[in-house]
N, C-alpha and C positions, 0 to 999 in steps of 0.2 A: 504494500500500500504506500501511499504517497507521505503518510507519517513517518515513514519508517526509512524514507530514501534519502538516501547521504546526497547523492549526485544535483537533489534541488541545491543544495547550498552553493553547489557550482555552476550553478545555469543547465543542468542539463534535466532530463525526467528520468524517472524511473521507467526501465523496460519492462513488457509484457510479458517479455520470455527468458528462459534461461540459459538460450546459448552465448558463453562467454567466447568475446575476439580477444581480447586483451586482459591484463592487468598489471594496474601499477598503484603508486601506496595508497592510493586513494579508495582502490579498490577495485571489482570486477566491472568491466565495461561491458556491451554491445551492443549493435547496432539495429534501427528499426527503425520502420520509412524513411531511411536515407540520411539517418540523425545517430547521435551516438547516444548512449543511455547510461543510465548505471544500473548495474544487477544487485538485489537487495539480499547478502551471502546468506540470513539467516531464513527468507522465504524459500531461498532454492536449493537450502543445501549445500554450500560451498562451503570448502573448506578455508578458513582464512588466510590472507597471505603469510603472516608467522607461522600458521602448522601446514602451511604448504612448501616441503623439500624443494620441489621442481622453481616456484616463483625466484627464488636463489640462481636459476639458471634463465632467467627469461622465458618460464614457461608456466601457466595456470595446473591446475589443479583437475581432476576433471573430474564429471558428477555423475559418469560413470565408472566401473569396475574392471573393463573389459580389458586382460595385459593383452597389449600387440610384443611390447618387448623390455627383456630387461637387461640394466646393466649393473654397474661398478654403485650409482646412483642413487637408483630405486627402480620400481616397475615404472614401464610408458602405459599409456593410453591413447585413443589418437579420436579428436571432435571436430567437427566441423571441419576436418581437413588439416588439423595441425596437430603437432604432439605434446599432450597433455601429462603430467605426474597423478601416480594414484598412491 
């Protein structure tokens, strides 16, 4: 809900949905009709950027469980076309 969205404080809405493009300290971004959004971590499940290994690497978290691959790391995950930490 809109109370609960960080992202108004910076000009932007809160998304509808929960696929994440991005993250940085502010927190889970993405995008919908052609605008950028903030994802609300506690409505969809995310893991936060502190308990997320992967964001350390430039990569989100993902909110599903599926390994494509492991390394040295942690497990991958891979969303909407990029590789995700689980």
């Amino acid at each position: 809900s809109d109370s609960k969205c960080w992202s108004k404080s910076l000009g932007y809405s809160c998304c509808k949905t929960c696929n994440v493009y991005t993250v940085d300290k502010s927190g889970s971004w993405g995008y919908e009709d052609g605008k950028w959004c903030g994802i609300d971590a506690e409505t969809c499940k995310i893991k936060t950027e502190e308990k997320c290994w992967s964001s350390g690497y430039g990569y989100p978290c993902c909110n599903n469980c599926k390994v494509y691959f492991v390394d040295d790391n942690g497990e991958w995950g891979i969303e909407n076309g990029n590789w995700c930490g689980i």
